[in-house]
N, C-alpha and C positions, 0 to 999 in steps of 0.2 A: 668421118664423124658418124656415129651408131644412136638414132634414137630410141630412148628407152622410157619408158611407161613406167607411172608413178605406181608400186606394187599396191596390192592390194595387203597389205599385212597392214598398215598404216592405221584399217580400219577393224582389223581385228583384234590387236593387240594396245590398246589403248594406253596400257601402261607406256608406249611409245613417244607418247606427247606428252608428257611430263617434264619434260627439259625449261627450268624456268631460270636457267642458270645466268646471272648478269651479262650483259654484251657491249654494255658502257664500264671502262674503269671510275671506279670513285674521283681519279683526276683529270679525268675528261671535260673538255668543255659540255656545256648544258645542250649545247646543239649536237651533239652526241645522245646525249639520255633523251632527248627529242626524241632522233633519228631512230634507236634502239627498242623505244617504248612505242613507235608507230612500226617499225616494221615487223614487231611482235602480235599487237594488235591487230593489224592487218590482216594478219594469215600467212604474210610472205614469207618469214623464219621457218615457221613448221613447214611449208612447202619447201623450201630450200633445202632445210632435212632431210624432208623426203626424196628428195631429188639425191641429195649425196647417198643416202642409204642406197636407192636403188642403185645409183652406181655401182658402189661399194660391191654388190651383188651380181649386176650382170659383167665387172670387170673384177675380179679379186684380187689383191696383191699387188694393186698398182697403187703409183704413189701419186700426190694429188695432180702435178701436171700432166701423169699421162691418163689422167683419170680426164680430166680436163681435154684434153686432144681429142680423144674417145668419145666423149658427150656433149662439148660443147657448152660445159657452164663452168663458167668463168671460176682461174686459180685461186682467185681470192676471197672467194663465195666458199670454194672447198673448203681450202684452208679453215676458214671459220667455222663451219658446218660440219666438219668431221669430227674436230673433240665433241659438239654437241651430240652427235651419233651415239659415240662413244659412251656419254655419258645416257644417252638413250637406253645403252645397253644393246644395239643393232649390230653397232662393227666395233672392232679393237683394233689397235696399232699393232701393227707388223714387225718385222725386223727392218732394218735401214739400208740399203745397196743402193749401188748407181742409179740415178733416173734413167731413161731408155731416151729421155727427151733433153733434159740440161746435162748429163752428165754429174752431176752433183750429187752427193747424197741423202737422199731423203729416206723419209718415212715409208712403208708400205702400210695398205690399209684392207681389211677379212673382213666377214659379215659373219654374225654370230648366229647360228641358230636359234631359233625360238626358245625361251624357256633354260639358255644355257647362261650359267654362274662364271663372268669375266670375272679376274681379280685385276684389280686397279693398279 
């Protein structure tokens, strides 16, 4: 496992923490929009962000388990945190090939440079 440090772009680029994208479904129990609206407020979500972005960064083109193996936070945190990247405008989805870790086919996941125009 590789520890890696929360980039400092986070605090340059502000347009970065704009992500206020729902994380509860509309059919979600209430104790969901609970759980969604406190670990937004919190701070915890934009950390967690932050944490995939910099993965995203110091690993490129890996997909979220081996990303996961790599840094030590948890596949189901990625999972959730990487379209919100996405939508950050930080990293973009990849092309799909075998995990290196389940063998399955997944996603791979790039880190976009600053200032660069993903198309969705």
């Amino acid at each position: 496992m590789t520890t890696i440090r929360q980039e400092t772009f986070w605090d340059r680029d502000q347009s970065l923490r704009l992500v206020d994208t729902p994380i509860a479904r509309s059919s979600d129990p209430e104790s969901s929009h609970r759980a969604a609206a406190e670990l937004t407020a919190s701070g915890r979500r934009g950390q967690q962000i932050a944490q995939t972005i910099a993965a995203v960064r110091a690993f490129p083109g890996k997909t979220s388990q081996e990303l996961s193996d790599k840094t030590g936070i948890c596949r189901f945190v990625l999972a959730r945190r990487l379209p919100e990247a996405v939508t950050a405008g930080a990293i973009a989805k990849g092309q799909q090939r075998p995990c290196s870790v389940t063998g399955k086919l997944a996603l791979t996941w790039w880190p976009v440079d600053p200032g660069m125009k993903v198309a969705a």
